[in-house]
VEXLO-300996 format. One record per residue (C-alpha): x, y, z. Coordinates in steps of 0.05 Angstrom, whole numbers, plus 5000, padded with zeros to 4 digits. Layout:
residues N
XYZ;...
END
This chain:
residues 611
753836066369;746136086390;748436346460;752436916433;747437086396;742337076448;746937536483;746938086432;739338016426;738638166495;743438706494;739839006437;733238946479;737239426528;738239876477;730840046451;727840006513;732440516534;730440886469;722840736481;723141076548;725341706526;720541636474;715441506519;717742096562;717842536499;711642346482;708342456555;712743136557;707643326493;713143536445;716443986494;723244046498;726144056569;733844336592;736143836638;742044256654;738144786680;734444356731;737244136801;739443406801;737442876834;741342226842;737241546848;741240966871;739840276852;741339596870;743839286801;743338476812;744038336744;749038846716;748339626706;745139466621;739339096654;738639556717;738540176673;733039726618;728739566686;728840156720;730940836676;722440816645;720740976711;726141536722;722941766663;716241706693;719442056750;722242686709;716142696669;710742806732;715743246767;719143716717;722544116764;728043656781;732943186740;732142466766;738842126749;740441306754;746341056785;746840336783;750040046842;752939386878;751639196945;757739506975;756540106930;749240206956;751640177026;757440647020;753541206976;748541257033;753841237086;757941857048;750542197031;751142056952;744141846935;738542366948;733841696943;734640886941;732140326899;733439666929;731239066954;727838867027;734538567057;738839167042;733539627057;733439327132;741039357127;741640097113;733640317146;736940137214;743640467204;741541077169;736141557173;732041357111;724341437102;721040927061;716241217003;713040696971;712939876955;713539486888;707239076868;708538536833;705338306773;701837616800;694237526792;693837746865;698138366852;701738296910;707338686945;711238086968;715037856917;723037716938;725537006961;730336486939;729535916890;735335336904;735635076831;739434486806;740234106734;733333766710;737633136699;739633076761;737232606819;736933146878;729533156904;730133566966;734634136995;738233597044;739633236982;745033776959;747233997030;754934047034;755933976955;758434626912;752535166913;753935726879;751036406911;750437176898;754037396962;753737257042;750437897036;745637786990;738437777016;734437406955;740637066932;742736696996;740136997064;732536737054;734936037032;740236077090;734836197139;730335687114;735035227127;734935367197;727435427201;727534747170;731834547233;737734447191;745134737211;745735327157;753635207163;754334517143;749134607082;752635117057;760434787067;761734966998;757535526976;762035966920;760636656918;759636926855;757637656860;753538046804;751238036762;746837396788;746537076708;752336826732;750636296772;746135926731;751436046681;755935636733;750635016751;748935006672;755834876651;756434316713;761734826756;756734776817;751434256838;746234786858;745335476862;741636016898;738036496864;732937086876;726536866855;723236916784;730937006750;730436186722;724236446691;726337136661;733236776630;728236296601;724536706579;729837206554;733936606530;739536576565;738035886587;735135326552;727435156580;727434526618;734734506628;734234736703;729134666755;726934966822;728534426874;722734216919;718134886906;713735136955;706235236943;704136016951;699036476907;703837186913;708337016860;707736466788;714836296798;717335766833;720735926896;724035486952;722336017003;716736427032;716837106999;718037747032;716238417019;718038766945;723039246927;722239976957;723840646942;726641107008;729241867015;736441907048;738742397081;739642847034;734242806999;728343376997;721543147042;717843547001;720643206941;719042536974;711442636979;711142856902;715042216887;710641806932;705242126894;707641996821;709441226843;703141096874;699841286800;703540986759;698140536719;699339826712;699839866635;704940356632;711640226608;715140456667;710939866696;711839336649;719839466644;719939486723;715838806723;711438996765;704139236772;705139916800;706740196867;703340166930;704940467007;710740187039;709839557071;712339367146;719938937141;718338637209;719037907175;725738117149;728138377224;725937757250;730037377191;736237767217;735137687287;734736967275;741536897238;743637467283;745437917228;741838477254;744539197249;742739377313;745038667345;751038827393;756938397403;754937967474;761138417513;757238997494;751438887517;754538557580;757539297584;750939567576;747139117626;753139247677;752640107672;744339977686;745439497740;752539747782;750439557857;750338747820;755938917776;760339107840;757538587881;759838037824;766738487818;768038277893;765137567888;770437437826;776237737877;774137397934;774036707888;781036717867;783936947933;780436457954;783135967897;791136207911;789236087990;787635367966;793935357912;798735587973;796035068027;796434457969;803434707949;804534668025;801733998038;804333667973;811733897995;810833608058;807532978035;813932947998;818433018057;815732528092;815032008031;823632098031;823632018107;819631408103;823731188043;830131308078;827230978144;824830308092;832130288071;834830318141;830629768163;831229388106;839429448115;838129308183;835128718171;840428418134;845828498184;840728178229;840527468179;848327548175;848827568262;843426958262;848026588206;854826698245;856226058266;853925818205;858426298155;865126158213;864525438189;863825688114;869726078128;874025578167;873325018116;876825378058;882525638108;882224988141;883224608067;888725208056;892925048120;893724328102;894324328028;900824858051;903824428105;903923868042;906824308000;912424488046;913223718068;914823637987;919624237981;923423938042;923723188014;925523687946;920523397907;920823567830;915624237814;910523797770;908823487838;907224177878;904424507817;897224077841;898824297915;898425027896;893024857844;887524697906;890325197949;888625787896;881525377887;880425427972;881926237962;877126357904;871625917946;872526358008;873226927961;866126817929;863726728005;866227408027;863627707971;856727457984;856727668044;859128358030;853828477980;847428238029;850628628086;852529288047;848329928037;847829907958;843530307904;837829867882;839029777804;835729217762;838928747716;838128117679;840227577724;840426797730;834926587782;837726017788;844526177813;841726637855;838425947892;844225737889;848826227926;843226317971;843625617989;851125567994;850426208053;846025728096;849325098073;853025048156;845425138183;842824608127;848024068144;848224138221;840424078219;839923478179;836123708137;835923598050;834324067998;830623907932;831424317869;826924197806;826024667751;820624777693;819625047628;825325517589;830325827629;831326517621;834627097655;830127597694;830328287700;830528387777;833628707839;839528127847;841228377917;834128467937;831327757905;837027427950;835227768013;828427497992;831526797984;835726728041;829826998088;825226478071;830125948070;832726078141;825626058164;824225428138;830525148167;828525468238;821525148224;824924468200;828724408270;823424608321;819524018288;825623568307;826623668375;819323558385;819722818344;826322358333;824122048267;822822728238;826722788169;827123578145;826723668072;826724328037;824324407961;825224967909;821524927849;822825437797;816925517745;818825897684;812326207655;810326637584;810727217622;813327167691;817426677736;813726367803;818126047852;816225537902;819725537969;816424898012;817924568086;814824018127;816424388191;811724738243;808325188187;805125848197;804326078279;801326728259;795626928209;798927488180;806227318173;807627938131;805228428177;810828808206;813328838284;810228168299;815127598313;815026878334;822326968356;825227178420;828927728405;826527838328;822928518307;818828158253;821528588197;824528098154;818527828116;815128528117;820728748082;820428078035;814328228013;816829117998;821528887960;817028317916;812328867898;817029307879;818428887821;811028957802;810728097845;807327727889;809027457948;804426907982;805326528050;799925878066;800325228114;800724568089;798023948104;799223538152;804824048171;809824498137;809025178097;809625358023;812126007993;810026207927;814026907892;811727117822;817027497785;814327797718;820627827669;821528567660;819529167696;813829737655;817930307645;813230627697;816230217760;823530317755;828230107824;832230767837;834130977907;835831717919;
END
């Protein structure tokens, strides 16, 4: 109830002092009764922050002052927004302008305006700068300093607005602050500016931004209860009594557009610059007269800084510009950036080039690997032919006398249930030399290297039963032993046996050089399978001659007659191409030991495919 009646007070305020300034220009005018409509009109523009009533309260007395020391024209108000002010001078509306610093740096280096004269304001010191920002909050609250409300609601005129966000905005970057993140969540609010005290009063916002001197004027006109806001960590400066968070900058100003008379200008410069500090158009413009335009460099350099300048150019522009003053570097730079990417496509073409090849000869070299490592194989099965006839030759061996029984009982007519067990170990000899051929046909075949979970174990074990002729003519025993969990492992089955078999026939070839150099000597072969928590390490050990080279692995060197010292070259390709380890060493007094690590499945990364 108070506050709408405050309003109407204020809004009857409007009212007389409109009154009183015709009065006053009645009284001035000596009793005389002017035409208006006979006069030529003039249009005065200007800027309205708080709302066309309180720009036409502030500002008409001194239109009057203006019509009463010039009667030959009609000065006319027009009360304007931002936008507004900007487009009437654009479109040549407004024979002269009212407005504050910021906009007049806007529009003074855009348009042809002429500055006339400079507000003084009405501080002991009568000075003529008099426009800033005040960053007010709630008294009750606990902000002390401006970094105390950065990225919190702040309510604000405009991004436009000079006294209403640009000065505060720029302090903040004077302040070495980033103007950005302070203002995260700055609402704009528009005109008139009541309205964001309004906003922080009634707890919408936690701060605003305000020209300076409007907390005091609501106060004072009140609009806002005294003591309910305050000025947030005010500066200390003697041109203004209110309290400001930001340097001031020079006062409002009134300028001639375009249109405007010059002779005209110099009688308004004239009539401004006499205006006595008691007079009414002085008090209701708050100010202490006029004075000669002040220079706006501070408010350039403000611009510059935030680069908001009007004359600023985007950077490509004035990259255009610097290239049309400087051609003979421009052209020079023109033929540097051509010869740079032919240049770069020169490179592109000879990588492309290189990387195919490279490529061509990794699937030469991968084809070759396979060949030798095939190869290879057949070279175990020629070295193990003795050893696989006798493999052979037992089954049909055990075949060709288990039928000549069988045929002895059909001709003594023997009942059935006595040649049903004849037939029973025949069909056993067939799947034995069955499972050997098919051994043999997998080590010995070209195949496509695939991995899958198999039994490590049986894998010894098959591996054991191809050499099992070499192993019994040599005298010499085999030990198994196992540890931990079994579990199947995700390998290469064909490849891990190759593996096997390889290291097992050297042992046995180092086993029986050992014997024919002593009589007592007792081979002895043992395979210890360790199963890990995350991969499986198998032990392959002899006590025969041990290692006769330092590098065993390395490929094309051979301790054998006619060997090409491939086979544990290729052991060791195929070990690390289950992401394993394989690891040759002497023993003491004599004998070698063969460690493979297994790890239980492949990374998705490292999978066995063969083109």
């Amino acid at each position: 109830m108070v506050r709408s009646t405050l309003r109407w007070v204020r809004l009857l305020m409007v009212i007389v002092g409109t009154i009183t300034g015709f009065a006053y220009a009645g009284q001035q005018d000596q009793g005389t009764k002017i035409d208006s409509t006979t006069k030529a009109q003039v249009d005065v523009g200007v800027l309205a922050i708080r709302g066309h009533l309180y720009a036409q309260q502030r500002w008409q007395p001194t239109i009057d002052w203006l019509n009463q020391q010039i009667p030959a024209v009609h000065f006319v108000l027009h009360p304007l927004d931002l936008d507004g002010m900007a487009q009437s001078v654009r479109e040549q509306r407004m024979d002269f302008v009212l407005t504050n610093p910021g906009q007049a740096v806007q529009l003074g280096r855009q348009y042809p305006l002429s500055w006339i004269a400079t507000i003084v304001n009405q501080a002991p010191e009568r000075s003529n700068y008099g426009i800033g920002s005040a960053l007010v909050v709630r008294s009750a609250s606990l902000y002390k300093t401006p970094s105390d409300v950065a990225g919190l609601p702040i309510a604000a005129v405009s991004k436009d607005a000079f006294g209403g966000y640009l000065t505060m905005r720029y302090q903040v970057l004077t302040d070495g602050g980033d103007p950005n993140s302070f203002f995260s969540d700055v609402r704009y609010l528009g005109f008139p500016i009541d309205a964001n005290l309004y906003q922080l009063r009634d707890k919408a916002v936690e701060a605003a931004v305000v020209p300076a001197c409007l907390l005091e004027q609501m106060e004072k006109e009140g609009l806002i209860d005294k003591g309910l806001l305050r000025v947030l960590n005010p500066l200390e400066q003697t041109h203004s009594s209110c309290a400001v968070s930001t340097p001031l900058y020079p006062n409002w100003s009134f300028a001639k557009t375009e249109r405007g008379s010059s002779q005209l200008a110099k009688e308004i410069s004239r009539a401004l610059l006499a205006m006595p500090a008691d007079s009414l158009a002085a008090i209701a413009s708050k100010a202490s007269g006029w004075t000669s335009p002040v220079s706006l460099l501070s408010i350039d350099k403000l611009f510059q800084a935030m680069d908001l300048h009007p004359l600023q150019q985007p950077w490509w522009k004035e990259a255009i510009r610097w290239l049309r003053l400087h051609q003979e570097w421009a052209w020079t730079l023109f033929l540097f950036v051509i010869v740079l990417n032919a240049y770069h496509f020169w490179l592109e073409y000879r990588f492309s080039k290189s990387k195919h090849d490279l490529e061509q000869t990794l699937l030469r070299l991968k084809e070759k690997s396979e060949m030798l490592e095939h190869t290879q194989r057949v070279a175990i099965i020629g070295e193990l032919g003795s050893s696989l006839a006798h493999e052979i030759n037992q089954p049909l061996a055990a075949i060709r006398n288990y039928s000549e029984g069988g045929l002895l009982r059909l001709a003594k007519k023997r009942p059935p249930e006595d040649i049903v067990p004849v037939l029973e170990k025949i069909q056993d000899q067939v799947e034995r030399a069955d499972a050997i051929i098919s051994r043999l046909r997998d080590l010995i075949k070209k195949r496509t290297i695939a991995k899958t979970e198999c039994d490590v174990e049986q894998l010894l074990g098959d591996s054991i039963e191809l050499l099992k002729y070499r192993l019994d003519k040599n005298g010499i025993e085999t030990v198994r032993s196992t540890e931990g969990q079994q579990r199947l492992v995700n390998v290469d089955a064909v490849g891990i046996q190759q593996v096997l078999v390889n290291v097992i026939n050297n042992a046995i070839e180092a086993c029986s050089k050992l014997a024919e150099k002593q009589r007592d000597y007792k081979g002895t072969i043992a395979l210890h399978t360790e199963y890990q928590s995350q991969m499986l390490s198998i032990r392959i050990a002899d006590n025969g001659t041990g290692l006769e080279q330092d590098n065993p692995t390395q490929a094309f060197i051979s301790s054998k007659k006619d060997g090409l010292g491939l086979g544990l070259a290729i052991c060791r390709d195929v070990v690390e191409m289950h992401n394993g380890e394989l690891q040759i060493q002497s023993t003491q007094p004599h004998g070698c030991l063969v460690m493979i690590t297994l790890p239980y499945h492949l990374p998705a990364d490292t999978m066995l495919t063969d083109e």
